[in-house]
Backbone as CSV, one residue per row, in Angstrom:
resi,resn,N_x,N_y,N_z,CA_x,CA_y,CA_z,C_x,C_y,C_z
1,UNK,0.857,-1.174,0.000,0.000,0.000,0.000,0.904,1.238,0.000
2,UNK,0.493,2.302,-0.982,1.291,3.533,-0.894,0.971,4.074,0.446
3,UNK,2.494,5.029,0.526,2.220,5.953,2.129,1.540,7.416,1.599
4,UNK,-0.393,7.356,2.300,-0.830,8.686,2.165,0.179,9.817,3.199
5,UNK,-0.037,10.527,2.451,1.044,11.990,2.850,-0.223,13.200,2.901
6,UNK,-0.217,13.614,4.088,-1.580,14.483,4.925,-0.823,16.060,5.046
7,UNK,-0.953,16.878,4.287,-0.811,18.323,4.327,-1.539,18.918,4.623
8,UNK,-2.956,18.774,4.710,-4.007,19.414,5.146,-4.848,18.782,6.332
9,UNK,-4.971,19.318,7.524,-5.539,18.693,8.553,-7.023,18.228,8.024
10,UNK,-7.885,18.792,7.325,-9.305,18.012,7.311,-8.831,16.517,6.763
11,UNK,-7.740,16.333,6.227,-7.542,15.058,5.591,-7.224,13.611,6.274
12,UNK,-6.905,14.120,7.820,-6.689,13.717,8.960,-7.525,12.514,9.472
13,UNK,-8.981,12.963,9.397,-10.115,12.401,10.076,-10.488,11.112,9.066
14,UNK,-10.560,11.645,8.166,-11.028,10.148,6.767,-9.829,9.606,6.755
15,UNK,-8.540,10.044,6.629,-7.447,9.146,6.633,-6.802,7.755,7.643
16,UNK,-7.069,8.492,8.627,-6.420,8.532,10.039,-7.691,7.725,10.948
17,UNK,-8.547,8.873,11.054,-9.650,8.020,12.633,-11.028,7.160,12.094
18,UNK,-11.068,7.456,10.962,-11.865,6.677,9.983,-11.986,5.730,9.907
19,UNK,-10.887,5.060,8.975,-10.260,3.881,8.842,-10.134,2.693,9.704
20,UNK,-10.900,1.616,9.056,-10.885,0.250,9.648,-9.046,-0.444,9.809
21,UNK,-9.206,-1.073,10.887,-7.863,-1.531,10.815,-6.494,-0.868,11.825
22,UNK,-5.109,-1.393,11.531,-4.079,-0.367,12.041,-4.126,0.524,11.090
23,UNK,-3.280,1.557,11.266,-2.585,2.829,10.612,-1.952,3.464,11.354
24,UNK,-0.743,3.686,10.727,0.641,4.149,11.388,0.879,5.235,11.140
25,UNK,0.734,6.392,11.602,1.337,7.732,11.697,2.446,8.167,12.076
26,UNK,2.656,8.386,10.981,4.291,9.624,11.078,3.981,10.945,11.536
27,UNK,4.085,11.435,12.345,4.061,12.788,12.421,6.001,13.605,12.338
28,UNK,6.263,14.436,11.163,7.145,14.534,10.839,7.016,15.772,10.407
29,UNK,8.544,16.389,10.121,8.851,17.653,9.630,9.858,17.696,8.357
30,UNK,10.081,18.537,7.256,11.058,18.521,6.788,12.670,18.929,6.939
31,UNK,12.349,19.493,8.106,13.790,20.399,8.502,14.082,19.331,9.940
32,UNK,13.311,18.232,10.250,13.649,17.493,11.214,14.953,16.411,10.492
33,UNK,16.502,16.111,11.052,17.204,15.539,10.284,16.738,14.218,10.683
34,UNK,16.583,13.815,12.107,15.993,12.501,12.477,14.636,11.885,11.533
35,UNK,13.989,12.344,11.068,12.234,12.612,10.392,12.906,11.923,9.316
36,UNK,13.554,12.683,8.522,14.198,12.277,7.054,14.924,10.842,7.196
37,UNK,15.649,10.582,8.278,16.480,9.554,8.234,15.221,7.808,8.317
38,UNK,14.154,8.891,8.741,13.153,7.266,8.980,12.434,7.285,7.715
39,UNK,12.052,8.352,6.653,11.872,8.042,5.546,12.049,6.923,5.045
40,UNK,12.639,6.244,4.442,13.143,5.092,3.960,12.459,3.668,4.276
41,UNK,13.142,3.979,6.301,12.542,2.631,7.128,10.751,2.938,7.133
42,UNK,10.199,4.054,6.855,8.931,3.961,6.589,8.234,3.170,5.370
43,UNK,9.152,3.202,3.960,9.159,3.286,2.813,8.886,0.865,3.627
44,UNK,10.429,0.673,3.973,10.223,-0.612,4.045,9.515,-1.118,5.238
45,UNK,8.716,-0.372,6.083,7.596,-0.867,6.869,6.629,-1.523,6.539
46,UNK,6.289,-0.487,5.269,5.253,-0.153,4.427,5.223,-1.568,3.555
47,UNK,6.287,-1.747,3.180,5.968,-2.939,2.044,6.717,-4.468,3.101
48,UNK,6.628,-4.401,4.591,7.291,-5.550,4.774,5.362,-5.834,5.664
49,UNK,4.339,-4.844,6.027,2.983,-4.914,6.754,2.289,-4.403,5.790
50,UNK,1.620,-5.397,4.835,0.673,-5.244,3.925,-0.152,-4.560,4.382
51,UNK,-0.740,-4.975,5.281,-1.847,-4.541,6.035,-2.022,-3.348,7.318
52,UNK,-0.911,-3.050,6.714,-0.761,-1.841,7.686,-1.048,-0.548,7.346
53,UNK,-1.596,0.331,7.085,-1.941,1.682,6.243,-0.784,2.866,6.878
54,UNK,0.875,3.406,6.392,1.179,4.428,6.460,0.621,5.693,6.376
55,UNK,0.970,6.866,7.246,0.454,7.784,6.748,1.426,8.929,7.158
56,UNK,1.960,10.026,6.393,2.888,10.918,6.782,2.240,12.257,7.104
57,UNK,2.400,12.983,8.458,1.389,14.025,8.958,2.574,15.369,8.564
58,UNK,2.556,16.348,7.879,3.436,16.967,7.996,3.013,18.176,8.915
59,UNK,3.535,17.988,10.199,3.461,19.255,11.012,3.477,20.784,10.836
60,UNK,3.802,20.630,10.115,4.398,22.138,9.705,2.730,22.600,8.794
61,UNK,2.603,21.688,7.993,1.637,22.055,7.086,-0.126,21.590,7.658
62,UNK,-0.230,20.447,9.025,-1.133,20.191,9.356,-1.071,20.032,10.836
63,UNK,-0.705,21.226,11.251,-0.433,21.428,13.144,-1.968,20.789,13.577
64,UNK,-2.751,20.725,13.323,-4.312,20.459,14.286,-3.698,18.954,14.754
65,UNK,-3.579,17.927,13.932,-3.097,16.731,14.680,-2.382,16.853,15.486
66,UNK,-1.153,17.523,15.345,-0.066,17.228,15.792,-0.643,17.885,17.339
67,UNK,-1.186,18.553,17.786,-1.596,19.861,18.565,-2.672,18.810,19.542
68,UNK,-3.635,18.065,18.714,-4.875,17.027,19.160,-3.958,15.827,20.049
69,UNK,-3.033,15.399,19.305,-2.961,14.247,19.862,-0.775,14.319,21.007
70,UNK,-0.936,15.902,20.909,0.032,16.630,21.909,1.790,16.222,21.737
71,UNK,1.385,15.951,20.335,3.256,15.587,19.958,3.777,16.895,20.255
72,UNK,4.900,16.299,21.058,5.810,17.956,21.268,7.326,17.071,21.140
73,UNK,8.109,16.180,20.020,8.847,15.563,19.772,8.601,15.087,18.436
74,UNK,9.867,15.316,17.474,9.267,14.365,16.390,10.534,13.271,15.954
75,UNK,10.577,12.459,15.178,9.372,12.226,14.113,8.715,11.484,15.627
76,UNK,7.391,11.034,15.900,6.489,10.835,16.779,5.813,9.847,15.657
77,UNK,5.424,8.712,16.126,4.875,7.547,15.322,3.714,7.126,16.552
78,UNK,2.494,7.487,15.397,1.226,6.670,16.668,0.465,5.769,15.894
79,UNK,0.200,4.473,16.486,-0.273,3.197,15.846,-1.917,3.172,16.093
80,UNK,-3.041,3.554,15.183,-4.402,3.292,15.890,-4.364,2.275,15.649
81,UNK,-5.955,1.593,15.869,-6.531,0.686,15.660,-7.866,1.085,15.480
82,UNK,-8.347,1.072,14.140,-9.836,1.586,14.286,-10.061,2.530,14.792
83,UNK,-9.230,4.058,14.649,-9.666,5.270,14.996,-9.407,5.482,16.763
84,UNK,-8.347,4.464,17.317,-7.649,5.036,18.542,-6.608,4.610,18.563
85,UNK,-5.953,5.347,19.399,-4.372,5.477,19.374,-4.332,4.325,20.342
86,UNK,-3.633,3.037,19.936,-2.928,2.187,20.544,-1.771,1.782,21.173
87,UNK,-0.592,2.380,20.364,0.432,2.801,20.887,1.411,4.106,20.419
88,UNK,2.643,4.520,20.979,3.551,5.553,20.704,4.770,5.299,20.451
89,UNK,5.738,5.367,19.938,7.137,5.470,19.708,7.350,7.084,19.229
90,UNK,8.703,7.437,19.924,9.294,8.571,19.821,10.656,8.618,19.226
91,UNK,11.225,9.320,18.260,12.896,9.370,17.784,12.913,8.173,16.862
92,UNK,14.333,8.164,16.163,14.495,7.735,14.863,15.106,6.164,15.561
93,UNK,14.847,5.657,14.300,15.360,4.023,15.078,14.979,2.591,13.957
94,UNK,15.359,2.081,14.331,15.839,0.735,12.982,14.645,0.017,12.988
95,UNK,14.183,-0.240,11.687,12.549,-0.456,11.294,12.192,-1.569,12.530
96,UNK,13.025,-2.626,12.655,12.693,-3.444,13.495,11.992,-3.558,14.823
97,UNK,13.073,-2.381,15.368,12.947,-1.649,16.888,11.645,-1.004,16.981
98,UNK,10.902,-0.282,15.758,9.571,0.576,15.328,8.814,-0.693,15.769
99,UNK,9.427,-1.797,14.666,7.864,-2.754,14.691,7.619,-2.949,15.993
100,UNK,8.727,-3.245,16.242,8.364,-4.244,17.838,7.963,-2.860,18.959
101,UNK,8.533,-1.952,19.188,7.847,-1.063,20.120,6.341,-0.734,19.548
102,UNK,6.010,-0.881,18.351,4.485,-0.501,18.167,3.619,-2.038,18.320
103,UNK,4.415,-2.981,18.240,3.486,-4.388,18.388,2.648,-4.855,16.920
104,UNK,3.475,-4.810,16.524,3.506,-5.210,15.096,3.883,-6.906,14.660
């Protein structure tokens, strides 16, 4: 599944709390160097959990999430399940270490 990329907060709610299933949120920046470095390990998250729905929040361009659900750290990764936040991971780190702190 491609990673939706959320610039606009209304896009948030149908993307994000909507959605049947997990979905993994990035909440990220472009000027974050840590953010950029998980790019990639997002890229192979993405294609190693079929069933997992990515989604990249860009803070900068869609503060209401980031503000709702009180990230004050990024990149900030929150795992729902069916429209609630299940778990958190904070800071950059080796896809593996992601899966397993989100319970994947």
């Amino acid at each position: 599944m491609a990673i939706v990329h959320i610039e606009d907060a209304k896009d948030f709610a149908p993307e994000v709390l909507q959605a049947s299933g997990k979905v993994l949120v990035d909440f990220w920046a472009s000027w974050c160097g840590p953010c950029m470095m998980m790019a990639p390990i997002l890229e192979q998250l993405d294609e190693a959990y079929p069933d997992l729905k990515v989604v990249k929040v860009n803070v900068d361009a869609a503060q209401e999430p980031a503000v709702q659900f009180q990230i004050d750290s990024i990149p900030a990764f929150l795992l729902f399940e069916n429209g609630k936040v299940t778990k958190r991971a904070v800071g950059a780190m080796p896809m593996q270490v992601l899966a397993q702190n989100l319970g994947l």
